[in-house]
Structure formats: C-alpha cells, structure tokens
Steps between C-alpha positions, in 0.01 A plus 500: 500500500626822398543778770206692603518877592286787617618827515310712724499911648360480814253834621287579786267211426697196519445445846175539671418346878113321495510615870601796575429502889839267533693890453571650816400843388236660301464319123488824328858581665637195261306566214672820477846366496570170283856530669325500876282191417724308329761533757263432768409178345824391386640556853203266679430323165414173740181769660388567144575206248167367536339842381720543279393551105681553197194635261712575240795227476340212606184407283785601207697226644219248486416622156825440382541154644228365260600696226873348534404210660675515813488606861547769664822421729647462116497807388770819516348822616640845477345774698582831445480752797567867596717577741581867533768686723390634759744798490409627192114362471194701569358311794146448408674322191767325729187372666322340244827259350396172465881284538358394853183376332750311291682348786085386610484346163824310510448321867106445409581308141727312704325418783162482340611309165774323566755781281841476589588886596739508233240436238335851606752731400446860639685782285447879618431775309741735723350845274153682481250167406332778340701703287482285132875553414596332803286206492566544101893447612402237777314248302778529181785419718327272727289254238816495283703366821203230533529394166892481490430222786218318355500190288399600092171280556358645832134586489463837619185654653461897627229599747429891435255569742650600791785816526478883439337567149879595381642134617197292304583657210849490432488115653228428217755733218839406604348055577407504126814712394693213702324197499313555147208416389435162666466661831191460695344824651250435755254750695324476833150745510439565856263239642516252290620117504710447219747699292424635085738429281600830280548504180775762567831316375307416153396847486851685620695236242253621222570823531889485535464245156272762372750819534831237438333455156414880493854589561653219221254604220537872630940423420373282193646198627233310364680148516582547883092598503399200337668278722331684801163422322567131429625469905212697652278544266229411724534759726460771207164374382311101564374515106724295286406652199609798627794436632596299167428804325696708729816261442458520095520854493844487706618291253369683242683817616801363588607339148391791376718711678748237347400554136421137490098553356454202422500335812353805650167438266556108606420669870153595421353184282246310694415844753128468617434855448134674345394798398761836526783272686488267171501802270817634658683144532405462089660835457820400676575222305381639151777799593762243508419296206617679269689860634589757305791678560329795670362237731921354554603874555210560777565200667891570497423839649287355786705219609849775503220673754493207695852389468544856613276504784635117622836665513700256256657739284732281298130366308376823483832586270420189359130632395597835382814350293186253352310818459758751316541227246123403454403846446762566230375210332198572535540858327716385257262255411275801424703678316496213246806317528531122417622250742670119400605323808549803702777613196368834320399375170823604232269509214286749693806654639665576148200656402503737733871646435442846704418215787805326385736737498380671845582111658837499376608839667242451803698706811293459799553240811198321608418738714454756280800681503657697208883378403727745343560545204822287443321239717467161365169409310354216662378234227196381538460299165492070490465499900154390658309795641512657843439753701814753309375386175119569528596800705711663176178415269235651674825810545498538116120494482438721748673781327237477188190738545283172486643357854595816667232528732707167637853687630383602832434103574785396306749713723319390811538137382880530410526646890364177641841369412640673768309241731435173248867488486552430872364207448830339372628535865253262633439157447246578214818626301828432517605537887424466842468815616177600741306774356277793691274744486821762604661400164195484280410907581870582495528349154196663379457819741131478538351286781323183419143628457645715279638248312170339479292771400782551194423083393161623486525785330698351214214227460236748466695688248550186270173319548257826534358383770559473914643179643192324641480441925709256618307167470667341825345780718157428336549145602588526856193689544308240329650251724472713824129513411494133452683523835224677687166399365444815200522253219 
C-alpha cells in the first residue's frame, strides 16, 4: 500500500470540548483565546480526552480510510499551526494561535486512534497566519520539503477547512502547484458528518494548462503547445472533437511556420468542423495548395516577425537573405526576363544587348554599393542566378521610365544586405558565430520594427497591395476560442 497523507492548517475550530463545565473558568474566557484552551487541555489532556472532538480532522480521516482503503493509525498527517512571538505580536492575535491546539491534536490521534505521535507531524507557521505572502511563503517552502521526503507514489489528501482565510488558500494553490493535479482537496461545512471532495486541483491544473498553452501559442511555440494538448488535454476542454480540432490546428501552424504546406494541409483532413469554422479550415488549405509568390513573400515576412519576436536572430537573417532574393526574382520576373534552370536565358540575354553590355561592366556589391570606376566588373554571365545577379537586373530596369516608380524599393532592398549577410556568421551560413539583435540594428541603423515596417513597405510597392494579417495570430485566437467555449 502506497503511503497515505493529509495535509492539514489547523484554526480555531479544530478543537471543541462537548462539555464545557470540565473548564475551571468561564467557557467564553476559552473561546476567546484558541491559545488559552488548547493549552489548558493539552496540559490536563487526561481531564478532557473524553470531550474531546476534532470536527474538522477526524470525519476527514474516516473519509479517507475508505477512499484509500486503510485505517486511520496508517496514515501521515501534517498540521499546520500559528505560533506567533509574543514580543512582536499584537496580543489579541497572540491569543488566538492555534500550535497548542496542534499539540491537542497530536496526543488525541494517538491516544484515541492508535497514531504513533510521529505520524502527526506539527509544523508552525512562526509569521502573521493572516497576511497571504507569508502563508504564500509558508506553504511553498514547507509542501516542497514534504514532497522531497515522500515516496513518488504517495496518495496525498489536503483538508482546507480549518486556518485563517489566507492559510486555506495558499495550502489549496501552493498543494496543487506541488503535488499536481492528482491531489485530493477535501472540505468540512460546519455541522456536518462527512467531508466534500473539491474539484479544486482539476480546476487550479486547468487553468495553469490553460495559460501554459496561452503563453506557448502567445511565443508561437506551437510544437511545445501541442504536446501540452496531447498530455492534458482533458483539463482544457472534456469534448474530443474539440480537443482533436484544437491539436490539428497546432500542427497546422507549426509546419507552416516551417514552409512545409503540405503536411500542414495533411493537419486539417478529417477535422469535424461545420458551418464558419469549416469555411475558414477550407480556406487554409486552398491558400497552400497552390501559393503564389505574393503568398511566399507574406509568409516570409511574418515568420522573420516571429523569428524576430522568439529572439533567434541567426533564422531571421536566414528569412530576410530568402526574402532579398525572392523579391528580385520576383520583379525581375516582371520585368519580362526568361529563366532556364535558374541560368538567365542567353538567347534572351543576347537580345537584349543594352542588358548585356550593362552585366558585363555591372559595379555594385550586393549590397548596393557603387565601385569606382577602375573597379572590377563583376561577371554575371553562365553562373546560376542569385541574389547579386537578380539584384543588377532589376538595377538596369529600374533606370527605364517604365520601372522607375520601383528605385525607392530597389535601394531599400539592396540595404537589407547589410543584415542578410550576417547570416554567413551563423550556422545558417558559413560560421559559427552567435548573432543579436545589437548587431542586426548596428548593421542596418534602424531598430528592428523599423526593419519590419521597410519588408513591408517594399511588398506593397511590388504587389500593389498591403501584406495581409498575420495568419498565426488569427489562429491562436481561433484556438483560444476553441479553448474557452466561443466556438
């Protein structure tokens, strides 16, 4: 049988005497002073032990021995008491400690039930029982030290009924913080028999799970947030269906976020979804069927956000290197050139000998830098294209009247450089060099938002259009709807 354990604050009801003509003063003297009484009956506990009553601790006791199966000189108790000094306490608070009512539980158990005295532990809280950082501090440090001496498969129960309103509640926090979900939380209403069972663990663990998945989809860690669902999924919502659903669209957004669509739109077959909720999931996968390259440049744009935001700046290089070179394509593209195998077509290329000719004497770095004069031309014919390559088309087309409108972009694309080329310091490239955000606004001298606001400002110019929201913020509120009941 694994070890049974109640943990237990004890307050001015624990002990109660049936007959109260046994004191030898007035009975409204000791029910003014929890300290007086319990000392009193601790000191001539043989006068009072057959008056004595536990309201509180003992019908929990005899609960728990049928819901454990076992009896009561089995199980571990911890009480919980205050015990103020004197010196510095107010004395009508002094008065009303209960750690001599613990004492009165300790020889009673043992005398009464057979518990060895060691079995009833008796820990004081030495601070204010009522202030709630104290108790806050109390119950962390104290459960923790129970659990550090407790076997892994010990069945632990909490009785929260007695103890100042502070002390019940960071014993029923700091019990499920400890002990986790499988904890038992039991409550005593005055009068009655026999102990209620709480549902407070269950709901406590629901809503850490609730704001730990909050917090991942909030960093877009969405595999880290899918795992949480597939653990405790059942503490974020009892419909399957729902939480199913709830694990698809995790999926879904996190191989998007990996440019890996098709397994993404693998995520959503099969959801059981009606109505608006099916109309959105169709749209999802339709937009990754087949994406044009506005749709590649919007997505690469939100995911550098993220990348951004997550703080792993080597892959945002990464994305805005992918980024520089997608939009040059993607201009040059418009500007009519022909593309074999990523080589610039030569029969294309010799008709176009102004083109030609510009290539042969191009004089500007990647970044978009002018060379001298009496700088070497870089060649750029019979070599696959790239980022230089595309960069010195869209340069020469740029300076005819039909793509003018195109050098202010052009110019702010040739400045991402400045940042895509850290990128060959980090793994991604050719190094092993860490990269921050310190180096990435040195580099560029603009902050990061900045930064971002440019990438979108260069999209708009070449599609005509503004960058759509970002889609993974539109599905973590769909899931934190899901989450809560709106959907």
């Amino acid at each position: 049988m694994s070890k049974v354990v109640l943990l237990a604050n004890v307050g001015n009801s624990d002990v109660k005497l049936e007959d109260e003509t046994r004191l030898p003063k007035q009975p409204d003297e000791y029910r003014r002073s929890a300290r007086k009484l319990g000392e009193e009956i601790r000191d001539k506990f043989e006068t009072y032990v057959d008056s004595i009553q536990l309201p509180l601790l003992e019908p929990t006791l005899e609960w728990i021995t049928k819901d454990a199966t076992c009896n009561i000189k089995d199980i571990v108790v911890f009480i919980f008491a205050s015990d103020q000094d004197k010196k510095v306490t107010r004395e009508e608070e002094w008065r009303n400690d209960t750690a001599p009512y613990a004492e009165v539980i300790q020889l009673y158990l043992n005398q009464k039930q057979q518990m060895p005295k060691k079995q009833v532990k008796i820990i004081p809280i030495s601070g204010n029982p009522a202030n709630y950082p104290n108790a806050l501090e109390f119950h962390q440090k104290t459960l923790t030290d129970i659990k550090n001496r407790l076997p892994a498969d010990a069945r632990v129960y909490m009785e929260v009924s007695g103890g100042t309103p502070a002390m019940t509640a960071m014993l029923m926090l700091m019990g499920v913080e400890t002990f986790g979900q499988d904890v038992i939380t039991l409550y005593m209403d005055r009068g009655s028999k026999s102990p209620k069972r709480l549902g407070v663990s269950e709901a406590l663990f629901a809503r850490k799970t609730k704001q730990t998945l909050r917090d991942q989809m909030n960093l877009y860690a969405y595999g880290a947030a899918r795992k949480t669902v597939i653990q405790d999924g059942r503490l974020l919502t009892a419909d399957e269906n729902r939480r199913n659903l709830i694990s698809k669209l995790l999926g879904y957004a996190d191989r998007r976020l990996a440019f890996d669509y098709k397994r993404a739109r693998d995520e959503l077959e099969g959801s059981k979804v009606v109505g608006e909720l099916q109309a959105q999931l169709d749209y999802w996968q339709r937009e990754l069927a087949e994406p044009k390259a506005s749709h590649h440049l919007a997505e690469l744009i939100h995911s550098a956000q993220i990348k951004l935001f997550q703080g792993e700046y080597a892959d945002f290089t990464q994305r805005l290197f992918r980024f520089q070179e997608a939009i040059l394509r993607c201009m040059a593209e418009q500007m009519g050139i022909i593309i074999i195998d990523n080589y610039l077509s030569d029969t294309w290329r010799s008709e176009k000998p102004e083109l030609d000719n510009y290539l042969k004497s191009y004089r500007r770095r990647e970044n978009g830098i002018i060379l001298s004069e009496g700088s070497k031309a870089i060649e750029t014919k019979g070599r696959s294209l790239n980022r230089y390559s595309l960069g010195a088309i869209v340069d020469y087309f740029i300076q005819q009247s039909d793509w003018s409108h195109w050098s202010e972009p052009t110019e702010k694309i040739f400045r991402l450089s400045l940042v895509a080329d850290l990128r060959n310091k980090g793994i991604a490239g050719h190094g092993f060099e860490g990269i921050s955000q310190e180096d990435i606004e040195n580099v560029y001298t603009h902050n990061c938002d900045q930064l971002i606001n440019h990438l979108k400002e260069i999209y708009e110019a070449v599609f005509e259009k503004a960058i759509r929201d970002n889609p993974y913020d539109t599905i973590n509120a769909l899931i934190l709807d899901l989450i809560e009941g709106r959907r």
